[in-house]
C-alpha positions as CSV (number, residue, x, y, z in Angstrom):
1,X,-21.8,75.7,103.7
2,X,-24.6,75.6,106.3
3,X,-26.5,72.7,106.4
4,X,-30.2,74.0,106.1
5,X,-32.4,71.1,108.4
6,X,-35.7,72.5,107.6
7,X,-36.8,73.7,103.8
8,X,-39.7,75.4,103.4
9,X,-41.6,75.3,99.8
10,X,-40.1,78.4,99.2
11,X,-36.9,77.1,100.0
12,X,-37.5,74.1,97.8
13,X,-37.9,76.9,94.5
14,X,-41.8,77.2,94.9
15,X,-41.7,81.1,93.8
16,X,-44.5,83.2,93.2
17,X,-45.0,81.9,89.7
18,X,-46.3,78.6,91.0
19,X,-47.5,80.3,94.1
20,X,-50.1,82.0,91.8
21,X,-51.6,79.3,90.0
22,X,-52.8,77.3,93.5
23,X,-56.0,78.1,94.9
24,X,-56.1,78.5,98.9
25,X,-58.7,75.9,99.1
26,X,-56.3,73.4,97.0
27,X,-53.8,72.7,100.5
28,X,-56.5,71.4,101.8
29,X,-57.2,68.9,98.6
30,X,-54.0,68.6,97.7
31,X,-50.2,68.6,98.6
32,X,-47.4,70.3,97.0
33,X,-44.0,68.5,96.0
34,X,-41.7,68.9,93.1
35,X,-40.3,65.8,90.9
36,X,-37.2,65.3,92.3
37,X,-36.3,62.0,90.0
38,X,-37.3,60.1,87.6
39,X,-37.7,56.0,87.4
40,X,-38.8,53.9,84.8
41,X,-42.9,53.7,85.9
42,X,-42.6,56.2,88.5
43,X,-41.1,58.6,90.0
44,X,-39.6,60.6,93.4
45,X,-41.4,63.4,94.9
46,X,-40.4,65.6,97.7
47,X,-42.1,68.5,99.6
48,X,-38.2,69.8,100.9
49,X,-38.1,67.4,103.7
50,X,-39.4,64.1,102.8
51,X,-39.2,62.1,99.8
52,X,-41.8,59.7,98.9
53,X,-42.1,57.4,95.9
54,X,-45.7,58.3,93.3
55,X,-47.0,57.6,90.1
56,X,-49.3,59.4,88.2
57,X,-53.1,58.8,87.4
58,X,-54.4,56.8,84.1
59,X,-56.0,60.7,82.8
60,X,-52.7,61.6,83.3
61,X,-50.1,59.4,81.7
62,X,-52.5,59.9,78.6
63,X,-52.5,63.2,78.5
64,X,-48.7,62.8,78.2
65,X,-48.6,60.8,75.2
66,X,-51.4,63.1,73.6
67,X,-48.4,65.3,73.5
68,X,-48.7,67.4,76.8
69,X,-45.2,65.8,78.0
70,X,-44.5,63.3,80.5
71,X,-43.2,64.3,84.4
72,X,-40.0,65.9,84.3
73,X,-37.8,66.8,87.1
74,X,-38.2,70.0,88.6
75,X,-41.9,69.9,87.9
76,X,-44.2,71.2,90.8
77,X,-47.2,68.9,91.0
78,X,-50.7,68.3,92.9
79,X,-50.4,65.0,95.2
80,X,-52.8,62.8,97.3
81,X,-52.0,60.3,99.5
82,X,-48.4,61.7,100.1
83,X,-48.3,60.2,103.9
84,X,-49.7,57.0,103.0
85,X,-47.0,54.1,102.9
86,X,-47.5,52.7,99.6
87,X,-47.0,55.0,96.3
88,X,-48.8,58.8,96.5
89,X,-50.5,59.4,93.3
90,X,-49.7,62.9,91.1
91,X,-53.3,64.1,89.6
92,X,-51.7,66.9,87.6
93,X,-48.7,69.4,87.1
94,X,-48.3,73.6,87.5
95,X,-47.5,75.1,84.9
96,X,-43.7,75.3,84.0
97,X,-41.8,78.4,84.3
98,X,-39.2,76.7,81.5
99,X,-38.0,73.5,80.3
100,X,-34.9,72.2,79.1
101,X,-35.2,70.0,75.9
102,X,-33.3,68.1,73.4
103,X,-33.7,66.4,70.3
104,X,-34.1,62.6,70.4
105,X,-31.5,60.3,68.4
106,X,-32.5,59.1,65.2
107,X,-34.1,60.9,61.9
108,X,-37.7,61.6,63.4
109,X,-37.9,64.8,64.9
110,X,-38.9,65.1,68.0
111,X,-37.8,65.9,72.0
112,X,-37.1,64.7,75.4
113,X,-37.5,66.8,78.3
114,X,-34.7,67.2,80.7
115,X,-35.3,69.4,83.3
116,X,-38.4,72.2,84.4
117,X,-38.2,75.1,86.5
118,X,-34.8,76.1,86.5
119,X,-33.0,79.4,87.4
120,X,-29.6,79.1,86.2
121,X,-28.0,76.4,83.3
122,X,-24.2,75.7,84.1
123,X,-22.7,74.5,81.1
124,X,-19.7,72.7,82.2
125,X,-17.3,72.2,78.8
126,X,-13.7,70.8,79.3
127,X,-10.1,72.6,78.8
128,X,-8.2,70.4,77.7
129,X,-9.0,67.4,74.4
130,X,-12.0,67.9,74.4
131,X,-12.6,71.7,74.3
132,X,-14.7,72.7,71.4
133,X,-16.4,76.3,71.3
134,X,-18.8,75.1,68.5
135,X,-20.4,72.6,71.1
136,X,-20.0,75.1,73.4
137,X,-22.3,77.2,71.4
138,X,-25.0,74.6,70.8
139,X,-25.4,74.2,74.3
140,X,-25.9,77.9,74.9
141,X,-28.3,78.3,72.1
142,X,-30.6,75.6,74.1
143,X,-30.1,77.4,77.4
144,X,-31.0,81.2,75.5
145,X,-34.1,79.4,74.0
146,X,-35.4,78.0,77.5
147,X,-35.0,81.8,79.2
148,X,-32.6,80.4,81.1
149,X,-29.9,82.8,82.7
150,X,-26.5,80.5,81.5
151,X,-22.8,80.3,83.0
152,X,-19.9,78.6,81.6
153,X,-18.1,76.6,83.7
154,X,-14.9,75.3,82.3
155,X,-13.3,72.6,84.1
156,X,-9.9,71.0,84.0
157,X,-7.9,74.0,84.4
158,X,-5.3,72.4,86.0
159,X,-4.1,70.6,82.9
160,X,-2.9,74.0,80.9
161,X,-0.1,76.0,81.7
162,X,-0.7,79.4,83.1
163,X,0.0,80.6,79.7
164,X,-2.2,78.0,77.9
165,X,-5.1,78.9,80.3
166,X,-5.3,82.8,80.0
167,X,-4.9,82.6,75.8
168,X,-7.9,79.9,76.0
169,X,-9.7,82.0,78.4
170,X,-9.2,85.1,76.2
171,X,-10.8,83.0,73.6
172,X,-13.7,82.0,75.3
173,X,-14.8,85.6,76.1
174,X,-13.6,87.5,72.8
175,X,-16.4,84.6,71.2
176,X,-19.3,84.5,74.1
177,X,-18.9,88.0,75.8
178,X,-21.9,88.9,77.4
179,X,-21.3,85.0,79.6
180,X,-20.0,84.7,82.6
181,X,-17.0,82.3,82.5
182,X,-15.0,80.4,85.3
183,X,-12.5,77.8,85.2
184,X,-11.6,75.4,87.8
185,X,-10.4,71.9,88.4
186,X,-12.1,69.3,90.1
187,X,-8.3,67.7,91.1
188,X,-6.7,70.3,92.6
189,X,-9.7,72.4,93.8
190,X,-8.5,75.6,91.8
191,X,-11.3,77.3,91.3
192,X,-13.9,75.7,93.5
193,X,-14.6,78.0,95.7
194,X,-15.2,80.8,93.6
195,X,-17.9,78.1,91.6
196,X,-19.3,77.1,95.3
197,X,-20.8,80.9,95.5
198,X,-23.0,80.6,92.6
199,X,-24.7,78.3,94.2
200,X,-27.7,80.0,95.6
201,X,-30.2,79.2,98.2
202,X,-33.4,78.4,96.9
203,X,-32.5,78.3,93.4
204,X,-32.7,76.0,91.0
205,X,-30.1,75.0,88.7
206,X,-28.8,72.4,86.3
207,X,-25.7,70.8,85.1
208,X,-25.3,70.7,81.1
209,X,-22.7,69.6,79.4
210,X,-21.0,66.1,77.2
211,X,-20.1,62.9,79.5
212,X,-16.4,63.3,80.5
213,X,-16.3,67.4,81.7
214,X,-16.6,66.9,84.9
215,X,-20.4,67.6,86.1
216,X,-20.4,64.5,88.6
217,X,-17.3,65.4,90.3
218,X,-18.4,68.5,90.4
219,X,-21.3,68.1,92.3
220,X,-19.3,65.3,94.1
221,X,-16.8,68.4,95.3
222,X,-19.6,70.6,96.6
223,X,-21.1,67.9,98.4
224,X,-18.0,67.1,99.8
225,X,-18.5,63.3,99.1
226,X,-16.4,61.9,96.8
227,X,-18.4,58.9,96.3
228,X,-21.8,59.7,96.4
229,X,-21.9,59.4,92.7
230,X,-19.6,57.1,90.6
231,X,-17.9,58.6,88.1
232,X,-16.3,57.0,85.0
233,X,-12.3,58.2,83.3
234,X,-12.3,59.7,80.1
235,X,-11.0,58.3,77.3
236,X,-7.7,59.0,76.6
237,X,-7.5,59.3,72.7
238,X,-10.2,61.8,72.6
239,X,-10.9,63.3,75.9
240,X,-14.7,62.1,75.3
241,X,-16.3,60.4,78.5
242,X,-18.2,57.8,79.1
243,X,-22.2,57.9,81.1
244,X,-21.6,57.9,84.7
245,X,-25.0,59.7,85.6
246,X,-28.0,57.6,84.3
247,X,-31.4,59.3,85.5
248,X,-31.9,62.8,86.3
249,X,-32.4,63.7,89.8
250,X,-32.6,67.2,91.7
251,X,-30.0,67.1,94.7
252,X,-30.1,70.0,97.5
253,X,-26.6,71.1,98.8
254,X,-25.3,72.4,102.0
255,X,-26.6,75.6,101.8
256,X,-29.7,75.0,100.0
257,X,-29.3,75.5,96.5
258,X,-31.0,73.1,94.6
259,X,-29.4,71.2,91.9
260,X,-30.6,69.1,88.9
261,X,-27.9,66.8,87.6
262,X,-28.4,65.2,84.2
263,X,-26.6,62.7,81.6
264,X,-24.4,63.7,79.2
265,X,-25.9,65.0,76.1
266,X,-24.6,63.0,72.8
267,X,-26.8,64.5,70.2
268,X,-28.1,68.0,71.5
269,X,-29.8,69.0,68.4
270,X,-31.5,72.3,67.7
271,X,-35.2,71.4,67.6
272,X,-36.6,74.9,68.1
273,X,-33.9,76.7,68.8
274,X,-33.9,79.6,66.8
275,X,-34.6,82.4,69.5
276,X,-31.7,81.0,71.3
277,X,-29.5,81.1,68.4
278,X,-30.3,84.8,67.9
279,X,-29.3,85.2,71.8
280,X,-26.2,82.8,71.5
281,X,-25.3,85.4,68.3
282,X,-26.4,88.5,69.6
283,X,-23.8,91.0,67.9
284,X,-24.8,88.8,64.6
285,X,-28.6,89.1,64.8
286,X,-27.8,92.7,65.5
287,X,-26.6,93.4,62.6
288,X,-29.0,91.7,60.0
289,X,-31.5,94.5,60.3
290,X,-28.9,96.7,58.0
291,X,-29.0,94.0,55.3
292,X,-30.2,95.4,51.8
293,X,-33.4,92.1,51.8
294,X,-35.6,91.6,54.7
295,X,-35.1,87.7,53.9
296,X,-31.2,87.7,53.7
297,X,-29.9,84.5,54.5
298,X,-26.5,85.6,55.0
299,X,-24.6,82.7,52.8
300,X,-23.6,84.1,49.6
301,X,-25.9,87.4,49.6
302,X,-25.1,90.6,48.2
303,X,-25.6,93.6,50.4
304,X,-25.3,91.2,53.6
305,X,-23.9,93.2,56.5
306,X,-23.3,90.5,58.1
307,X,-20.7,89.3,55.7
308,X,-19.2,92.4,55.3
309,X,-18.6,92.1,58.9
310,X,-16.9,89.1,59.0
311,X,-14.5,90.3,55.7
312,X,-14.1,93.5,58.1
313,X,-12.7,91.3,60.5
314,X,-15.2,92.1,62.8
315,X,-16.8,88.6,63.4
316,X,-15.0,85.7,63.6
317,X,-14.9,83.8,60.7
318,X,-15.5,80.4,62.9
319,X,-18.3,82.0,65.0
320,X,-19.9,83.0,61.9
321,X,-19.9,79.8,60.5
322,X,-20.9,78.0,63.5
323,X,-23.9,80.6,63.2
324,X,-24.8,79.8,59.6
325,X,-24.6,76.1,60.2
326,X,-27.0,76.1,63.5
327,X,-29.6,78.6,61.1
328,X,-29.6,75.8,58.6
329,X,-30.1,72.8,60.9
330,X,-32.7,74.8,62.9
331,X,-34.5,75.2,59.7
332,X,-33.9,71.3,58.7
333,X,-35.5,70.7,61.7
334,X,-38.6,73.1,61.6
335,X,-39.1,71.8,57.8
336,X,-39.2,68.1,59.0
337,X,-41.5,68.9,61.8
338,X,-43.9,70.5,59.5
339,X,-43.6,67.5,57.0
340,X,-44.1,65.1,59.8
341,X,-47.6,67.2,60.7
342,X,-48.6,67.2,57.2
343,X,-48.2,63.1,57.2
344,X,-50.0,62.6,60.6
345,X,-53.0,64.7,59.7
């Protein structure tokens, strides 16, 4: 890669869409930097080339927890005293392009933001233990719902046979064909190279996937610094990690792609999902339309075509089921949501 030793905004991912929204009389107001990490009280901003420490104003922080959302990285915000040595101060943020969200642990429904602004979600999911194409699927179904363009990335190739690898391959794209899918290996540096391309100059992207797949060394291998972050074994029993990356921060490589790297994701939850499961189950949703009732639920119905698909042999049994259980959990959700409205009225 080419180290790039000036970024404009534009190289930083300021595109058109945020472009639009400033007012030529604002540069002179205001400056223009995106969140690039996120600390308990405050947070780091960056204009491409210099990053400088900031919190945001009192109107600010309470418009957050009116509901509006707190500063997430990869937001593009509106900055004073940037220069200055002390904290700059964020008066407000552009409207996002997209976020990436999850459901909080516990019973009460609600959601954390993870990232804004991104181009491209890599879902990195492991080859070996602790391959599941259920949790696979989840993950996609967030990514579909955020308009996000998705890749898998499957890591740990080099622990399957060249036999092992093609069947599990084969499997991946006969359930998620319309994906693009790589493997590769983080120890032997199969693969790498081929992942290293999608990488893209001025684009933003982010690394999803459950503690122990890989994402930090990843990251580590296309910085070509094997320690910048420290990364934790897996577990040997289950192939289930441990946290090695505890805040969020947006990392430019080599070449100037731009990078969000995030925690593992124990409970991903579907909270407002249900565009995303549609996309995730594309040649399902498909065919609901030629169900005999507008409302068919697909469990149990007569004149479901969607059923008669799956006894056809034309859908996968699993991936149907998968499908049916997301539907209901998605609803779950949207009922308690509407339950917790009711009781906060």
């Amino acid at each position: 890669m080419n180290r790039i030793d000036f970024m404009t905004l534009k190289d930083f991912g300021f595109t058109l869409w945020f472009q639009k929204q400033i007012h030529p009389a604002d540069t002179e107001k205001w400056k223009i930097a995106r969140v690039t990490a996120i600390h308990k009280g405050w947070c780091d901003i960056s204009d491409g080339n210099e990053t400088r420490p900031a919190k945001t104003t009192g109107k600010l922080r309470r418009e957050a927890r009116a509901g509006n959302g707190y500063l997430t990285v990869g937001d593009w915000v509106r900055v004073k005293d940037f220069d200055r040595e002390d904290f700059a101060v964020v008066h407000s943020v552009l409207e996002r392009q997209n976020t990436l969200k999850r459901k909080t642990a516990g019973r009460t429904v609600s959601h954390q933001l993870i990232a804004a602004n991104i181009d491209t979600a890599f879902v990195v999911h492991t080859l070996d233990k602790g391959f599941n194409l259920r949790k696979l699927e989840r993950y996609l179904s967030v990514v579909y719902d955020s308009e996000i363009e998705p890749v898998v990335l499957l890591s740990k190739k080099d622990l399957l046979s060249a036999n092992e690898l093609k069947n599990r391959l084969a499997e991946v794209q006969t359930r998620l064909p319309d994906v693009p899918v790589y493997a590769f290996s983080n120890t032997t540096g199969s693969g790498l190279k081929k992942v290293q391309t999608l990488f893209k100059r001025g684009k933003t992207c982010c690394l999803l996937g459950a503690s122990g797949t890989g994402k930090t060394s990843l990251i580590n291998s296309l910085l070509g610094e094997e320690d910048l972050y420290f990364t934790l074994p897996v577990r040997e029993q289950d192939g289930k990690g441990v946290h090695s990356t505890t805040w969020r921060e947006l990392i430019v490589l080599d070449n100037g792609a731009l990078v969000i790297d995030t925690p593992g994701m124990r409970e991903l939850g579907h909270l407002d999902t249900a565009d995303g499961i549609n996309e995730t189950f594309d040649e399902i949703t498909a065919l609901a339309g030629e169900c005999r009732f507008k409302d068919c639920t697909h469990v149990n119905t007569k004149g479901c075509a969607v059923i008669a698909a799956v006894e056809a042999g034309m859908i996968s049994n699993e991936r149907y089921e998968n499908f049916v259980r997301m539907r209901q959990e998605t609803a779950r959700n949207e009922q308690a949501q509407r339950e917790q409205g009711w009781k906060n009225k």
